[in-house]
N, C-alpha and C positions, 0 to 999 in steps of 0.2 A: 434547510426548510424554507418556503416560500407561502408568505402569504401573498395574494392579489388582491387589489382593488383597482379603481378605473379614475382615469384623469376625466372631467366632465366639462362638456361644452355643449354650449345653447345649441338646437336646431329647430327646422320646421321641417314637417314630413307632410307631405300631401299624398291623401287617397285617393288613387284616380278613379273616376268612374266610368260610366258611360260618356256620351255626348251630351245626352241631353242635363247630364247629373252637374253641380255646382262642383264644382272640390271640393271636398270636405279638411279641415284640418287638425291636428293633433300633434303633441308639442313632445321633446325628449330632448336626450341628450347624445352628444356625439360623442364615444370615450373607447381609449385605449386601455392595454391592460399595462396595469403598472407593478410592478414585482418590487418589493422590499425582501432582500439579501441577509437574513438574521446572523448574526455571531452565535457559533455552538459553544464558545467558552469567552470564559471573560480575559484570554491571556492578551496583554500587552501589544498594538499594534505597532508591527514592526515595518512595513512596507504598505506606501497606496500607490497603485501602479497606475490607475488612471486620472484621469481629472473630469472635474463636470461637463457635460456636455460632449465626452466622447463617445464614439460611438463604438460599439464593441460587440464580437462574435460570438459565438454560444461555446463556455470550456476558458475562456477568456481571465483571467486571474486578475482579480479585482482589488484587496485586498490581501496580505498578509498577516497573521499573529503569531506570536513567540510560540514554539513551540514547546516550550517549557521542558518539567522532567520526559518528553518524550525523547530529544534528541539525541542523551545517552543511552537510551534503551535500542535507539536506532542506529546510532554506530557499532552499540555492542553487535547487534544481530546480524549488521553487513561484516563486523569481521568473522563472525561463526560462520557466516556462509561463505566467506573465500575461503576460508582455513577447511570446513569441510570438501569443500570444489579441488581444491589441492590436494588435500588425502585420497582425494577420489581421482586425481590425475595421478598420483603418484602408482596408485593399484592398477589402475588401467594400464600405465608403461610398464610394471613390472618390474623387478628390480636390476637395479645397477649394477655395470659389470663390477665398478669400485667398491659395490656395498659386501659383492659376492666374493673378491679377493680379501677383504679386513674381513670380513667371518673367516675363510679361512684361514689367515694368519692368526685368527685368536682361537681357533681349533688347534693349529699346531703348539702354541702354547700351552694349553689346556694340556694336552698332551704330553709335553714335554714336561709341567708340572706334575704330574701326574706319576711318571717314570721314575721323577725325581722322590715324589714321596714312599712311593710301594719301596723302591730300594733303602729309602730310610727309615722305614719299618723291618723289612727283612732284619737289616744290620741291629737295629735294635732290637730284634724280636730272640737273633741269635746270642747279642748279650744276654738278652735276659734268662736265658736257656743254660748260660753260663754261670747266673750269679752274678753278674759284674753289674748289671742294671734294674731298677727296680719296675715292679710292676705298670706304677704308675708311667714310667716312661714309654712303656708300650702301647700303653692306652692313650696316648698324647699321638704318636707315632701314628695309631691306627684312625686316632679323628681325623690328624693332617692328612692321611692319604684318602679314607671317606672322603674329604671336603673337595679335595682334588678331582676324584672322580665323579662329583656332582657336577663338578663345573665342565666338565672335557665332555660329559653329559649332555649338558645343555649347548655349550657349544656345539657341539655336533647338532644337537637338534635345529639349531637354528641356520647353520650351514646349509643341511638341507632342505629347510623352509624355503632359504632363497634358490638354490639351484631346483625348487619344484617350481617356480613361480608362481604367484597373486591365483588363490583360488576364487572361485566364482561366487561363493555365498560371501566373501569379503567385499567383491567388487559391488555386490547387491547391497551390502548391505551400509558400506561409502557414500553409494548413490541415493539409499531411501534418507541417511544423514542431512544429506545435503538437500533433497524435500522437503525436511522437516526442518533446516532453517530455512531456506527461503519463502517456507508458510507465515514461520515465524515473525520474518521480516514485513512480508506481506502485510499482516494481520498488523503491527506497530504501526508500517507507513499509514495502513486504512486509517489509523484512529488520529494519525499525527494531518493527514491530508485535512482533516477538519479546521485548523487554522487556516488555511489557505481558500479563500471566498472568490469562486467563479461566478460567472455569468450562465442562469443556466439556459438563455436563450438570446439570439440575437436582438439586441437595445441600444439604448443610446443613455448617459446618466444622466441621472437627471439630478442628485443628490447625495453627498459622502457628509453622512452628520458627525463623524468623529474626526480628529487629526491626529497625525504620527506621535507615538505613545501614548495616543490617553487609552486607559481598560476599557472596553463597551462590556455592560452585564451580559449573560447570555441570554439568547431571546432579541436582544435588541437589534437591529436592524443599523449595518454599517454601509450599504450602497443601496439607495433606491435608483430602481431602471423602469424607462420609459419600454416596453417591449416595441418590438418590428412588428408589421402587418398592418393589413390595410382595416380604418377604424371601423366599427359599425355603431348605428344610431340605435338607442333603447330608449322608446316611445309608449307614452299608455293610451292602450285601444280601446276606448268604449264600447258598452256590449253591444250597443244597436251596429256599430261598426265591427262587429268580431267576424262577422262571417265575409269581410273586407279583404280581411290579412290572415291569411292562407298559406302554408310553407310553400316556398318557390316564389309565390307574390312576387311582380313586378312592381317598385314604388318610387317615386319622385322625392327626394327632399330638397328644402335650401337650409344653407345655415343662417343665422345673426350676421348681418353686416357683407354678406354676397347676394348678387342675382342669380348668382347659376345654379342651376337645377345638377342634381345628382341621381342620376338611377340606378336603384339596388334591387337586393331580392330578400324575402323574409327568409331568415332561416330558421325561427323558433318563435312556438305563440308558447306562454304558459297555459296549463289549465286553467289559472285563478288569476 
C-alpha cells in the first residue's frame, strides 16, 4: 500500500494578461509526489538493499523481511511440485523396458509358487482321502494354494499394466496434480512476496526510518521515495482571477531565490 503526499516549495506564479494588464500575482507551492512504502507485517527486517539517496526503478526491491512461518510452507510446496512434475514425466515416458522385465520375473514366480502349492494340496488332499491326514491339514493346504493364486493374479495384472502402457486419463490426471501444486505454490509465494518492499515507481530515497533487524509495526512505513517526473506548482486562484486559469492555460512562474521564468500549462482547476 502507498500513501502520497508532496514535498512543498515556495513559488510565485504570474498571470499573464493582456498588454496593457499589470501581472497579477498569486502564491503556491512547487511539489513532487512523495510515496511512503508501508510494512504489510511486522516480521523482522532481514535485508536493505538501498541506501538514501539512491535513485531507483519501478519493481526495484527496497527492503526485505523475514519471512517467517511462510518459508517451510514454501519449500514444502516446491517439493510437491517437482515430485508431481516427475510422476508426470515418468507417465508421459512410459514405462521401462527394466520395470517390464522385474514384472515379469515376479509373474514367473508367482507362478512357479503357485504350482508349488496346487501339487501340495493334491498330495495332501490324497492323504486325507486315505485317512493318513487330517482335515485340518487340507484346509491349510488349500489357503496356501488360494494365497498363491492371488498373488500369480496380480502379478499378471500388473505385467500387463506395463506391457499396455501409461493410459491417458492417468497422464491427465499427473498433469492436473501438478496444477494443482503449482497454484498452490503460487498462492504461498503471493502471500510470502509481501515481505519483500519494492519501489512501486521510478524515485530516488529519500528516507529508510528503520535499520537491519528492528520489527516496523504493520502500517508503518520502511522507505519513503522522492517519485520521478517533472514537478508542478499548486497555487490558490482568487475568484476575480478564476476565469484567468483555464485548463491548457499558458502560465509564467518564478520560484523563491531564482530569476528565471518557468512556462507551464494548467492542468486542473477544482470546482471549490
Amino acid at each position: 500500500m502507498i500513501r502520497v503526499t508532496w514535498l512543498a516549495l515556495s513559488t510565485l506564479l504570474l498571470a499573464t494578461g493582456c498588454a496593457r494588464e499589470r501581472p497579477v500575482e498569486v502564491h503556491g507551492t512547487v511539489e513532487r509526489d512523495r510515496l511512503e512504502i508501508i510494512a504489510e507485517s511486522n516480521e523482522r527486517i532481514v535485508e536493505i538493499v538501498v541506501h538514501e539517496g539512491d535513485h531507483v526503478q519501478a519493481g526495484s526491491v527496497l527492503v526485505r523481511q523475514e519471512a517467517g512461518i511462510a518459508q517451510p510452507r514454501i519449500d514444502q510446496s516446491r517439493a510437491a511440485v517437482l515430485e508431481a512434475q516427475r510422476h508426470l514425466a515418468d507417465l508421459e515416458q512410459g514405462p521401462r523396458q527394466r520395470e517390464i522385465v522385474a514384472a515379469r520375473a515376479t509373474l514367473g514366480g508367482a507362478e512357479s509358487e503357485l504350482q508349488t502349492a496346487q501339487s501340495e494340496y493334491e498330495r495332501v488332499h490324497a492323504l486325507v482321502q486315505r485317512k493318513l491326514l487330517s482335515q485340518s491339514n487340507l484346509d491349510q493346504a488349500r489357503a496356501r494354494r488360494d494365497s498363491a493364486r492371488a498373488a500369480r493374479d496380480a502379478a499378471r495384472a500388473g505385467y500387463e499394466l506395463l506391457q499396455q502402457g501409461t493410459r491417458t486419463e492417468q497422464v491427465a490426471a499427473a498433469r492436473a496434480a501438478v496444477e494443482r501444486a503449482t497454484a498452490s505454490l503460487a498462492e504461498i509465494e503471493t502471500v510470502a512476496s509481501r515481505h519483500t518492499v519494492t519501489a512501486p515507481r521510478a524515485a530516488r530515497v529519500e528516507a529508510l526510518p528503520y535499520k537491519l533487524g528492528e520489527r516496523p509495526a504493520a502500517g508503518r512505513p520502511v522507505a519513503i521515495l522522492l517519485a520521478d517526473g517533472v514537478p508542478y506548482a499548486r497555487v490558490y486562484v482568487p475568484e476575480p482571477l478564476r476565469t484567468k486559469f483555464t485548463h491548457s492555460t499558458r502560465k509564467e512562474s518564478t520560484v523563491d531565490d531564482s530569476k528565471e521564468r518557468v512556462r507551464g500549462t494548467v492542468k486542473y482547476v477544482p470546482t471549490e
